[in-house]
C-alpha positions as CSV (number, residue, x, y, z in Angstrom):
1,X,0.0,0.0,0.0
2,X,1.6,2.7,-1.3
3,X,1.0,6.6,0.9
4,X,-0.6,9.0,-1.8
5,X,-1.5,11.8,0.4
6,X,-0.4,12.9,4.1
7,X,-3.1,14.7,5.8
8,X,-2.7,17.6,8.1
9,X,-5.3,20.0,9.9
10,X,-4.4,23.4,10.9
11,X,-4.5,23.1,15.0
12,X,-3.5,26.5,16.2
13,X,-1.9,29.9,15.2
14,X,0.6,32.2,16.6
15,X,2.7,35.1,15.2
16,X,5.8,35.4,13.5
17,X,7.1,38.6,12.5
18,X,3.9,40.6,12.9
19,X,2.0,38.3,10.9
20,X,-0.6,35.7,12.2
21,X,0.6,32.3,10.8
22,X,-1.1,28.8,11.7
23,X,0.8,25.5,13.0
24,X,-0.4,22.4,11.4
25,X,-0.3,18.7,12.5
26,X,0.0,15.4,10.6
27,X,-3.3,13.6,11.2
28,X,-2.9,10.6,9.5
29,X,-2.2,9.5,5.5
30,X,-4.1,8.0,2.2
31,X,-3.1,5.0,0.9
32,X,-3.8,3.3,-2.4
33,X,-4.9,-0.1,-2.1
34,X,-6.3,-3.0,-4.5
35,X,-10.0,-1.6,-4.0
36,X,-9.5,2.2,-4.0
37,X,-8.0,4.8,-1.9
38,X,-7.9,3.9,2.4
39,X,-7.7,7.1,5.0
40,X,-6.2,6.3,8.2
41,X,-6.8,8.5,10.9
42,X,-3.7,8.5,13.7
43,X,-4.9,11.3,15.7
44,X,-8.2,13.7,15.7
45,X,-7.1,17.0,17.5
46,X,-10.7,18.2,18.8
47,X,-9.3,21.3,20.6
48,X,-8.6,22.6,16.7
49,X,-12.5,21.8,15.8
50,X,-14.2,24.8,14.7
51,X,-18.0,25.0,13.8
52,X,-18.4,21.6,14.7
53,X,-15.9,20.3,11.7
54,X,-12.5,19.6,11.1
55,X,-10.5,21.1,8.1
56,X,-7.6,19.4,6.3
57,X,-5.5,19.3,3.8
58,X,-4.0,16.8,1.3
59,X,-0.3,17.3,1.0
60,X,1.6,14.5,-1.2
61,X,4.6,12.9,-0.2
62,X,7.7,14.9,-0.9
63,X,10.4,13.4,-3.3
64,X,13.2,11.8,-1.2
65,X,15.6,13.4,-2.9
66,X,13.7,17.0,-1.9
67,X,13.6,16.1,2.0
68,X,16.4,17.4,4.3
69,X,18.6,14.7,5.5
70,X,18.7,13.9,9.3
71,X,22.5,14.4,10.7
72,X,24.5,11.6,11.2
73,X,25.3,10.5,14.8
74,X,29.0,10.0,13.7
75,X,29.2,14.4,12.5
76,X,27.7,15.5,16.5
77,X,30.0,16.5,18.9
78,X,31.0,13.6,21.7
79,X,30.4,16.6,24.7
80,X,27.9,18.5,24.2
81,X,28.4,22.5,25.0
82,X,25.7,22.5,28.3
């Protein structure tokens, strides 16, 4: 089952250089399977419900190639400065 779409729902909002911007959260992913496409829902966050609804938002999965790489244990410094 292959991911087609990452779903993510705006949960709060705060500002950043004088301009109101909103934090989102991953709430779970579309897969494809034999019989059609499959939501899973990992997590409903009720606190950002509004009007009695939930809005998301259909991302699709980034290219591996595009996605920052994690650094690797063997580049971090054995003590760390604190």
């Amino acid at each position: 089952m292959a991911i087609k779409y990452f779903v993510k729902a705006a949960v709060s909002e705060y500002e950043s250089e004088g301009k109101m911007k909103k934090r989102y959260q991953s709430i779970g992913i579309v897969m494809e399977t034999k019989h059609g496409l499959m939501l899973k829902l990992e997590t409903l966050p009720i606190f950002a419900m509004k009007e009695g609804a939930i809005l998301a938002y259909l991302n699709e999965p980034e290219d591996k190639a595009e996605q920052p790489k994690a650094a690797n244990l063997a580049t971090l410094e054995d003590d760390p400065p604190f």
